[in-house]
C-alpha atoms as a printed R data frame, in Angstrom:
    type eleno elety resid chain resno       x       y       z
1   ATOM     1    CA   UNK     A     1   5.166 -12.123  -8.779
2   ATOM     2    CA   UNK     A     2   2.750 -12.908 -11.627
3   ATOM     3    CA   UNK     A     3   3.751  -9.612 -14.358
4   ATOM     4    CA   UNK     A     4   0.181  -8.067 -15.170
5   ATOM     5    CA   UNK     A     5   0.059  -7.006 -19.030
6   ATOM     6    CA   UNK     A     6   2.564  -5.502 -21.457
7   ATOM     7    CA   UNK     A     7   5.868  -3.881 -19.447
8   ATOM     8    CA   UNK     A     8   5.978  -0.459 -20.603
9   ATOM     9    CA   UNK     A     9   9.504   0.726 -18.728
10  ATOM    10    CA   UNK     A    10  10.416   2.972 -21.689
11  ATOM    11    CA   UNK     A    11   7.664   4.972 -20.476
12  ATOM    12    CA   UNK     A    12   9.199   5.421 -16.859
13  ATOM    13    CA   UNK     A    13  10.501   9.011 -16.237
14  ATOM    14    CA   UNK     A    14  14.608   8.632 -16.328
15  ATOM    15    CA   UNK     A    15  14.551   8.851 -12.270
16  ATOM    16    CA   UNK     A    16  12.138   6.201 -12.223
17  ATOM    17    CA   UNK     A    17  13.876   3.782 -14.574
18  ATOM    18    CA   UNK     A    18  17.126   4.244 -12.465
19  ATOM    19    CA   UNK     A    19  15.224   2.761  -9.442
20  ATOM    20    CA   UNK     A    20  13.155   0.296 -11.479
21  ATOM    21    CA   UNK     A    21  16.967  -0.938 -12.734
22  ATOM    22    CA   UNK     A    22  17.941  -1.635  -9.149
23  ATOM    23    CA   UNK     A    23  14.731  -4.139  -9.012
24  ATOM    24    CA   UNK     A    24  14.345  -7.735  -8.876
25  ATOM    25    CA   UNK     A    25  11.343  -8.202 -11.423
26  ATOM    26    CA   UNK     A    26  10.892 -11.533  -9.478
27  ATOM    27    CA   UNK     A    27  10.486 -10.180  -6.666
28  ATOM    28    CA   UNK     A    28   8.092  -7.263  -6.697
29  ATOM    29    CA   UNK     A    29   5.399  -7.617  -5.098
30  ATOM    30    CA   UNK     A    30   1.809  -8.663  -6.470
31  ATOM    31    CA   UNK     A    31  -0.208  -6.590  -4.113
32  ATOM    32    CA   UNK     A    32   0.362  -2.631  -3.013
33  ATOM    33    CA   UNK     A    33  -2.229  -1.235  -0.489
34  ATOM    34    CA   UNK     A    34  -1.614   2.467   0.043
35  ATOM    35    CA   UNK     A    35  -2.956   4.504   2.862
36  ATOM    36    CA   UNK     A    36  -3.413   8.234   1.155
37  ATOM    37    CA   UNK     A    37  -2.924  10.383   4.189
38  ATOM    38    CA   UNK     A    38  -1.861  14.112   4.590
39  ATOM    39    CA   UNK     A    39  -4.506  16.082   1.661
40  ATOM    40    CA   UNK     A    40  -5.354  18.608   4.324
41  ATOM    41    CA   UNK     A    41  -2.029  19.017   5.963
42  ATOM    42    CA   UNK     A    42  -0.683  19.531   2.411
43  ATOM    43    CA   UNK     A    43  -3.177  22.471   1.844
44  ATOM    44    CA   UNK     A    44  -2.802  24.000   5.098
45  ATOM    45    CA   UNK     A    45   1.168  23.775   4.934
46  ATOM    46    CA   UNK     A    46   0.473  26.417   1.938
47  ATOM    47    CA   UNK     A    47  -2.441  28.363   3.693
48  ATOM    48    CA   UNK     A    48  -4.855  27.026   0.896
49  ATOM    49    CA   UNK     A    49  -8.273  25.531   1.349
50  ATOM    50    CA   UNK     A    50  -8.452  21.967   2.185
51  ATOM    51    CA   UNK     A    51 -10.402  20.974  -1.287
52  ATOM    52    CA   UNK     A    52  -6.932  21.836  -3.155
53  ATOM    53    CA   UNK     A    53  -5.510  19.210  -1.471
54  ATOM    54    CA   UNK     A    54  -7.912  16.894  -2.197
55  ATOM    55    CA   UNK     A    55  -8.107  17.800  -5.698
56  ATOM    56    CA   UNK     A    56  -4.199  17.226  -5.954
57  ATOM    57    CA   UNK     A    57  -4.232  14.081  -4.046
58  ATOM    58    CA   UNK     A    58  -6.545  13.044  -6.951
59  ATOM    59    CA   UNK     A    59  -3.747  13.796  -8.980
60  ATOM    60    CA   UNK     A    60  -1.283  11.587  -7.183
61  ATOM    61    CA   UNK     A    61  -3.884   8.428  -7.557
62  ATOM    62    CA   UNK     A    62  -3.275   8.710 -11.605
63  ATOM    63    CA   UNK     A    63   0.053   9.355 -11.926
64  ATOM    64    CA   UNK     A    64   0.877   6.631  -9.142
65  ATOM    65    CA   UNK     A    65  -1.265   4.793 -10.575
66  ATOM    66    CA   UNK     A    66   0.030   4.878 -14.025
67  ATOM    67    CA   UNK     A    67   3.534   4.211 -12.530
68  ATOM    68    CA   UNK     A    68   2.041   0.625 -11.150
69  ATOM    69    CA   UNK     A    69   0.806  -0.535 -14.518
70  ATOM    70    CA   UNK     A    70   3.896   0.076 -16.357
71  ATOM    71    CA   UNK     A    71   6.159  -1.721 -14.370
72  ATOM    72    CA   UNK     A    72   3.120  -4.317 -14.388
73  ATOM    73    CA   UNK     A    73   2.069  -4.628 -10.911
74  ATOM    74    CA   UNK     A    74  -0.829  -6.884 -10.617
75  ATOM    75    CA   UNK     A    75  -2.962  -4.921  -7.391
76  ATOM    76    CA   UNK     A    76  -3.045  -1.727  -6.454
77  ATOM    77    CA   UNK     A    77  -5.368  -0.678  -3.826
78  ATOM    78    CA   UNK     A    78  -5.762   2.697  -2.257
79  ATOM    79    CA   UNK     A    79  -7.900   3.977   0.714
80  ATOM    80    CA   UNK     A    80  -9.787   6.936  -0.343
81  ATOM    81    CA   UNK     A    81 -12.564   7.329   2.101
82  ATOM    82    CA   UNK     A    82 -13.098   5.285   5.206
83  ATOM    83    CA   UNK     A    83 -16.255   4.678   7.168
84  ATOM    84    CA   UNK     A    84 -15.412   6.999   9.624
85  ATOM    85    CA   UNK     A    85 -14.798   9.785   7.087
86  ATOM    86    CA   UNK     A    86 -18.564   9.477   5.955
87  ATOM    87    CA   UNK     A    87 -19.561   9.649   9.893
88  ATOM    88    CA   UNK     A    88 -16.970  12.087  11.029
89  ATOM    89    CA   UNK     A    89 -16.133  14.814   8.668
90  ATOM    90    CA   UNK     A    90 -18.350  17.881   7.845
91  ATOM    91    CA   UNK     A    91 -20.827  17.351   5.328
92  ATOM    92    CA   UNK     A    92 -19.743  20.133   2.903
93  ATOM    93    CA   UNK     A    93 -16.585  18.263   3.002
94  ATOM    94    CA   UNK     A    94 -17.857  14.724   2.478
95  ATOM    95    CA   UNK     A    95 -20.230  16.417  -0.305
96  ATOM    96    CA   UNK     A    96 -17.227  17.535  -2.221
97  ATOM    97    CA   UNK     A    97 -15.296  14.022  -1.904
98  ATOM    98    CA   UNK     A    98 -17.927  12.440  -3.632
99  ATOM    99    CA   UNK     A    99 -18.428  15.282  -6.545
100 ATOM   100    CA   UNK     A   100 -14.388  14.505  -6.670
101 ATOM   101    CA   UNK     A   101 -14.593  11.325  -6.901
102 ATOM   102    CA   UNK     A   102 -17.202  11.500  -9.902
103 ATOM   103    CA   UNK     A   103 -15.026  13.738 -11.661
104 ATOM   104    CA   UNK     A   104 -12.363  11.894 -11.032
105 ATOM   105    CA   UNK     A   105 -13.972   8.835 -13.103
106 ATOM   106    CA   UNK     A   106 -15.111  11.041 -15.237
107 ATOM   107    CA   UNK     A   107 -11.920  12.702 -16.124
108 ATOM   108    CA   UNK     A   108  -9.617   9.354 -16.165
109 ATOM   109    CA   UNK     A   109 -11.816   6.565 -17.195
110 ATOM   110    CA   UNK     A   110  -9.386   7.171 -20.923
111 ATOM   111    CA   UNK     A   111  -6.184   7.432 -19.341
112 ATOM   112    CA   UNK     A   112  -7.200   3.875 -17.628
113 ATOM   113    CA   UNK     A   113  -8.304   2.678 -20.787
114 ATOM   114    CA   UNK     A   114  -4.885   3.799 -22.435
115 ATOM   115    CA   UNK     A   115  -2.976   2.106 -19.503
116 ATOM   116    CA   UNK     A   116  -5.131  -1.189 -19.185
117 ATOM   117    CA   UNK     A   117  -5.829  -0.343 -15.941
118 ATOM   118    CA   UNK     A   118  -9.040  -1.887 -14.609
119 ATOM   119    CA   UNK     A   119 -10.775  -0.504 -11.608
120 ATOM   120    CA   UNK     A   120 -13.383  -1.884  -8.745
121 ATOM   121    CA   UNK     A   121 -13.733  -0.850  -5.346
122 ATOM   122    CA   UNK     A   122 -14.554  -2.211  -1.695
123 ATOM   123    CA   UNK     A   123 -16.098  -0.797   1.057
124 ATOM   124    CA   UNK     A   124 -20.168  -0.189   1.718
125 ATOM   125    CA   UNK     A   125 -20.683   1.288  -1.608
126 ATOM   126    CA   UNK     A   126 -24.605   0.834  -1.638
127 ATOM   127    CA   UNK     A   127 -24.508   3.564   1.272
128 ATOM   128    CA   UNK     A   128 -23.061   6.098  -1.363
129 ATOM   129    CA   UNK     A   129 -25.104   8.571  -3.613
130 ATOM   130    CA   UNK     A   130 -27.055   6.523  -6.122
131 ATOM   131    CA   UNK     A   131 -25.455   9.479  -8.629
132 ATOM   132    CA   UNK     A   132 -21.874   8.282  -7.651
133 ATOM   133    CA   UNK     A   133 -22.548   4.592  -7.865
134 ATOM   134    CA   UNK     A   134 -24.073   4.588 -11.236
135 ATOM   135    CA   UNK     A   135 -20.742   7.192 -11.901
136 ATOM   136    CA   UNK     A   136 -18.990   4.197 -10.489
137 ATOM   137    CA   UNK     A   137 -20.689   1.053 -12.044
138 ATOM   138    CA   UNK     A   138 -19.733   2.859 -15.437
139 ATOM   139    CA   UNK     A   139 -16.058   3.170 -15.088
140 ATOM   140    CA   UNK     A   140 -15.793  -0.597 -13.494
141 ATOM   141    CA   UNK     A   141 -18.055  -2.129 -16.842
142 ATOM   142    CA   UNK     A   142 -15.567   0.745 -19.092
143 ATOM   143    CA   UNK     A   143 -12.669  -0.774 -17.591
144 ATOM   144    CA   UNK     A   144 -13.553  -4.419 -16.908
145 ATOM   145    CA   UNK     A   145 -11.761  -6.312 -19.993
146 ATOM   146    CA   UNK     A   146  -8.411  -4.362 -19.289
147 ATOM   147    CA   UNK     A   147  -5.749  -7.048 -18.131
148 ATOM   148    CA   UNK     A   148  -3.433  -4.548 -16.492
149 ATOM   149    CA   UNK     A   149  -3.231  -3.309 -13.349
150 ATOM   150    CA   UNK     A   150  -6.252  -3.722 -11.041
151 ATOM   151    CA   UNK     A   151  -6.894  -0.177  -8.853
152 ATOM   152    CA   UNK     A   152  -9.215  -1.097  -6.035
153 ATOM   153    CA   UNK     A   153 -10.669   2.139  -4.822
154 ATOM   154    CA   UNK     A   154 -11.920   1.257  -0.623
155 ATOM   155    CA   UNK     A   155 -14.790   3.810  -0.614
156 ATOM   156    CA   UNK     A   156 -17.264   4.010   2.222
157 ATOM   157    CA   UNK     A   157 -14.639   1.497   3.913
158 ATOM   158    CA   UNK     A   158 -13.664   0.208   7.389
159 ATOM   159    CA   UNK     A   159 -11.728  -2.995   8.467
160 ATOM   160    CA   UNK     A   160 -14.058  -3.428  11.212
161 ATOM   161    CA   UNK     A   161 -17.199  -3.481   9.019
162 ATOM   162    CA   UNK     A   162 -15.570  -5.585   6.889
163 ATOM   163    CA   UNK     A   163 -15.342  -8.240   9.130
164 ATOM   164    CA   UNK     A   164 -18.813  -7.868  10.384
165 ATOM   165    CA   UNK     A   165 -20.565  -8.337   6.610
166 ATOM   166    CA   UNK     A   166 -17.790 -10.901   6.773
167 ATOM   167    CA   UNK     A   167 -19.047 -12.558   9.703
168 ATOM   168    CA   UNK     A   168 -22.861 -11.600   8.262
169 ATOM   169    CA   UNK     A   169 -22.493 -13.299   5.591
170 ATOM   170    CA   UNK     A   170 -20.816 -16.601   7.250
171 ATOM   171    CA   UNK     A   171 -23.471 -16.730   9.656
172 ATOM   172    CA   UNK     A   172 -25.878 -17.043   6.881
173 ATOM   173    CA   UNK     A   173 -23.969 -19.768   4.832
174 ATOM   174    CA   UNK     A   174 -23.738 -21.832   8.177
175 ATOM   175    CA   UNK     A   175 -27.191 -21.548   9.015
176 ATOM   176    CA   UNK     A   176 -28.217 -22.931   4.592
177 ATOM   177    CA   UNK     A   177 -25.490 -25.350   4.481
178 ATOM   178    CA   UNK     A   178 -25.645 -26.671   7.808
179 ATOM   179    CA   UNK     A   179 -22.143 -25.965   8.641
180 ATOM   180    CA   UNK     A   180 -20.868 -26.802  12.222
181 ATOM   181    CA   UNK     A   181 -19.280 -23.596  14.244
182 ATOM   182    CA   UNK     A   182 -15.988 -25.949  14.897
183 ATOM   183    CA   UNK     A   183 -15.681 -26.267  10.664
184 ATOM   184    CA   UNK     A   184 -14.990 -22.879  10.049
185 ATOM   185    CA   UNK     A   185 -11.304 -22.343   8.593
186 ATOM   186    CA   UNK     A   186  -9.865 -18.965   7.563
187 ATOM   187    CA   UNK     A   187 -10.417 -19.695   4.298
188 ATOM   188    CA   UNK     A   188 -14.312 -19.705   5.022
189 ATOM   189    CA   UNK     A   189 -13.996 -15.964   6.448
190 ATOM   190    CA   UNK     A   190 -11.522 -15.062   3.546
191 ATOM   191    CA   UNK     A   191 -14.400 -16.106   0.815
192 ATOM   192    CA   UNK     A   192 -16.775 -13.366   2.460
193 ATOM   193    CA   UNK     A   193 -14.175 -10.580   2.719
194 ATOM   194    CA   UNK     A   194 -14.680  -7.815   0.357
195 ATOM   195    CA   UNK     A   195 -11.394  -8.361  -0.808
196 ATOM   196    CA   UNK     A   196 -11.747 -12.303  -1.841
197 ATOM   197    CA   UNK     A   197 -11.212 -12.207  -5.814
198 ATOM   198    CA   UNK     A   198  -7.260 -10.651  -4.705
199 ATOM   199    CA   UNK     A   199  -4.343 -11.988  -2.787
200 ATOM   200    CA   UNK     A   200  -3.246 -10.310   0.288
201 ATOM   201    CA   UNK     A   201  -1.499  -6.950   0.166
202 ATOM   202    CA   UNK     A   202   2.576  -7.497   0.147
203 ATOM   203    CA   UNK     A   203   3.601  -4.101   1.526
204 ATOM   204    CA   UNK     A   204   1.624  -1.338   2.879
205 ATOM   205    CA   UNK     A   205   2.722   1.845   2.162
206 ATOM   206    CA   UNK     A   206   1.503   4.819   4.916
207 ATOM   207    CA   UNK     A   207   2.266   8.611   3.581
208 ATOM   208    CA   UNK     A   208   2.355  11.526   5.861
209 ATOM   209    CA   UNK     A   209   4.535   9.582   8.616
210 ATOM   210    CA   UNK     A   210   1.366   8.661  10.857
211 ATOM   211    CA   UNK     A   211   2.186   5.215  12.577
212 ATOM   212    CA   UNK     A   212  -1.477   3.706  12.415
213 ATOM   213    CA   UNK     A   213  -2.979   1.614  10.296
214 ATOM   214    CA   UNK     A   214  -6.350   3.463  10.643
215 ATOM   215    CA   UNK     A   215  -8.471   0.588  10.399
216 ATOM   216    CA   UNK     A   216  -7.417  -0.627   6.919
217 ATOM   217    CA   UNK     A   217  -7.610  -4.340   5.522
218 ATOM   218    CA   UNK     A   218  -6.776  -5.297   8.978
219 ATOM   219    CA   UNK     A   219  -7.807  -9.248   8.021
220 ATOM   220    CA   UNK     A   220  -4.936  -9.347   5.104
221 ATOM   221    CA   UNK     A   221  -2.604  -7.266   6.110
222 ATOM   222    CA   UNK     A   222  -0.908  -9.427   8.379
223 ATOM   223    CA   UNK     A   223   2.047 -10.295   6.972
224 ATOM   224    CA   UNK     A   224   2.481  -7.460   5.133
225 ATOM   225    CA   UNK     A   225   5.368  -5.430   5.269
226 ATOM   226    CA   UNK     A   226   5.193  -1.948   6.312
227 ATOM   227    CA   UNK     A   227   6.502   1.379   4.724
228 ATOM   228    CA   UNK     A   228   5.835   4.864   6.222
229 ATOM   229    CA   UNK     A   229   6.608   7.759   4.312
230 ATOM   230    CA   UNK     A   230   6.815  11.203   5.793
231 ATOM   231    CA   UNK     A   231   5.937  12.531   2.468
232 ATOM   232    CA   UNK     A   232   2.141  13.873   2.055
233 ATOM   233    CA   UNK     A   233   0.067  11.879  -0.470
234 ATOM   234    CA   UNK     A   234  -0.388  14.793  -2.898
235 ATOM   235    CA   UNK     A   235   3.262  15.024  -2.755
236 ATOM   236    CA   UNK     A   236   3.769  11.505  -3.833
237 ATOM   237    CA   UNK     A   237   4.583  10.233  -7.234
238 ATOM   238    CA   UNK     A   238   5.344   6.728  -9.303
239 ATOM   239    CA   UNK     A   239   9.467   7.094  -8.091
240 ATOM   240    CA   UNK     A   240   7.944   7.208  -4.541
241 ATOM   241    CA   UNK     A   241   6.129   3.814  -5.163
242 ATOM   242    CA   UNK     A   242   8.861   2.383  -6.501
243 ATOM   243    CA   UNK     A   243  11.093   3.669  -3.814
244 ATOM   244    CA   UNK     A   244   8.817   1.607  -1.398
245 ATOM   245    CA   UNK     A   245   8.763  -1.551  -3.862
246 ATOM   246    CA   UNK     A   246  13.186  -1.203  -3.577
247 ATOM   247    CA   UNK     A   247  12.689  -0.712   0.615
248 ATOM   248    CA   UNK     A   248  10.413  -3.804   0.375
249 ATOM   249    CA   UNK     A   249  13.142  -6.215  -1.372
250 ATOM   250    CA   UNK     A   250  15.526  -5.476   1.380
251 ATOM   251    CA   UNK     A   251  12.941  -6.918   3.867
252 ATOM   252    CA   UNK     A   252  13.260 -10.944   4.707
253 ATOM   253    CA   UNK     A   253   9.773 -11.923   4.779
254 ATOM   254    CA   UNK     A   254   9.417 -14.807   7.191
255 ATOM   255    CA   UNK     A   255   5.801 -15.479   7.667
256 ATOM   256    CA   UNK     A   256   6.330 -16.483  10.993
257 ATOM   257    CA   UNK     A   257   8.923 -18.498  10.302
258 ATOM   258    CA   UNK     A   258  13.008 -18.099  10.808
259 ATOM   259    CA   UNK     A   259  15.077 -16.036   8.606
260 ATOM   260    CA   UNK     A   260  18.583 -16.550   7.375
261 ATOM   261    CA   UNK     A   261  20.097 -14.184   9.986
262 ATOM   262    CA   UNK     A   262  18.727 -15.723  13.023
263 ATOM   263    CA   UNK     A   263  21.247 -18.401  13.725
264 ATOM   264    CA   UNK     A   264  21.408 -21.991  14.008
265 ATOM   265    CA   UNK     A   265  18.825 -24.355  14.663
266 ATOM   266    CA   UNK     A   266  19.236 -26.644  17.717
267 ATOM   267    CA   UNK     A   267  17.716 -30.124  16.645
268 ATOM   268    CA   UNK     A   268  19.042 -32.072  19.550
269 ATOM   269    CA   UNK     A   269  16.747 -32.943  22.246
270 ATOM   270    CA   UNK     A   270  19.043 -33.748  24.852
271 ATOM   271    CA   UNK     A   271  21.169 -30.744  24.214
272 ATOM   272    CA   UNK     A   272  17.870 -28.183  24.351
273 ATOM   273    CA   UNK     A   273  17.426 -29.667  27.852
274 ATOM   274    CA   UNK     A   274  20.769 -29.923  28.982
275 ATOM   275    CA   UNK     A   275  21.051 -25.621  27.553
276 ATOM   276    CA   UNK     A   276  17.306 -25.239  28.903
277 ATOM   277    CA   UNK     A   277  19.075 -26.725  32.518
């Protein structure tokens, strides 16, 4: 892992520095991608309206947040509102996201600043309210020279789509540059992903013990390692990241490949066909 910044473990909570001591520094990952589920099952578990849980899964994003940049992890990115939740959920609800999610910039564009956290976003943003993308435009040019953690916000996002203005966009390069169908390389569809300026997510964490991955980042995600958490997102905190991060280093990432624990390798011809007899 490349550290992002200035390490700032003295300001860890006591809890969290006892998990952050079990770390490898080495060895933490350079990308997080979280998938914030449970808001509304958090506010109806306490009979409340399901804006309160929004509100206090807005909450969670800062402090967890916060938690990422001072243990210096390079990439955070969260999914706060998918395609589907633009197409899908009432409008009053969807109405109230997006007045959230401007107050939300509004509120903690400073606390970013104080943590040299930077902040972008992917996702069909130009389908948002021009009100919230100019909200938007002015916390990523606020926060653009921080060289801490990078929060990626996927707003307006879907995997699927992705990979069509992926594919869009390919299409178009092939057809200016000429390029032959039986060229293309997965490097060519990485460069028109939304997410091409950032390396592949290391571990994806899933709150609210749902085992989907709800079309999210379904292109990099596949070697990621996977972490569900029955815990509801406004329920979850920096010592619940880093939990994850200390359940990822006990993983053997093999890429395909063959780990330590999976025996010997035969390299003897004649003996594979004599054992495959």
């Amino acid at each position: 892992m490349q550290l992002t910044g200035t390490l700032r473990i003295d300001e860890l909570t006591s809890d969290e520095r006892a998990i952050y001591a079990s770390l490898k520094p080495e060895r933490l990952p350079d990308h997080v991608a979280i998938i914030m589920d449970g808001n509304g099952r958090w506010a109806g578990r306490r009979s409340l309206k399901r804006f309160l849980g929004h509100q206090q899964g807005a909450k969670s994003v800062q402090l967890v947040t916060e938690t990422a940049s001072r243990i210096g992890l390079p990439w955070l990115t969260l999914y706060a509102f998918s395609l589907e939740n633009s197409l899908r959920r009432p409008k009053a609800e969807v109405n109230f996201l997006m007045r959230l999610l401007k107050s939300y910039l509004e509120s903690n564009v400073q606390r970013m600043m104080d943590n040299n956290v930077r902040i972008r976003y992917i996702g069909r943003t130009h389908d948002l309210p021009s009100e919230v993308q100019d909200k938007m435009r002015w916390a990523e040019e606020t926060t653009a020279h921080n060289t801490g953690t990078t929060l990626t916000l996927a707003l307006n996002y879907g995997a699927r789509s992705e990979m069509v203005d992926a594919f869009r966009g390919l299409a178009a390069e092939m057809r200016l540059k000429h390029i032959a169908p039986e060229r293309i390389t997965e490097e060519d569809i990485h460069r028109h992903l939304y997410t091409a300026h950032m390396p592949d997510p290391d571990l994806l964490i899933r709150t609210s013990g749902e085992m989907r991955v709800s079309n999210y980042l379904l292109w990099q995600i596949a070697y990621a390692e996977i972490y569900v958490t029955d815990r509801l997102w406004p329920d979850f905190r920096g010592i619940h990241l880093l939990e994850a991060i200390a359940a990822f280093q006990q993983r053997e990432r093999r890429f395909g490949g063959i780990g330590e624990s999976c025996g010997e390798v035969e390299e003897d011809p004649e003996r594979i066909k004599l054992a495959a007899g």
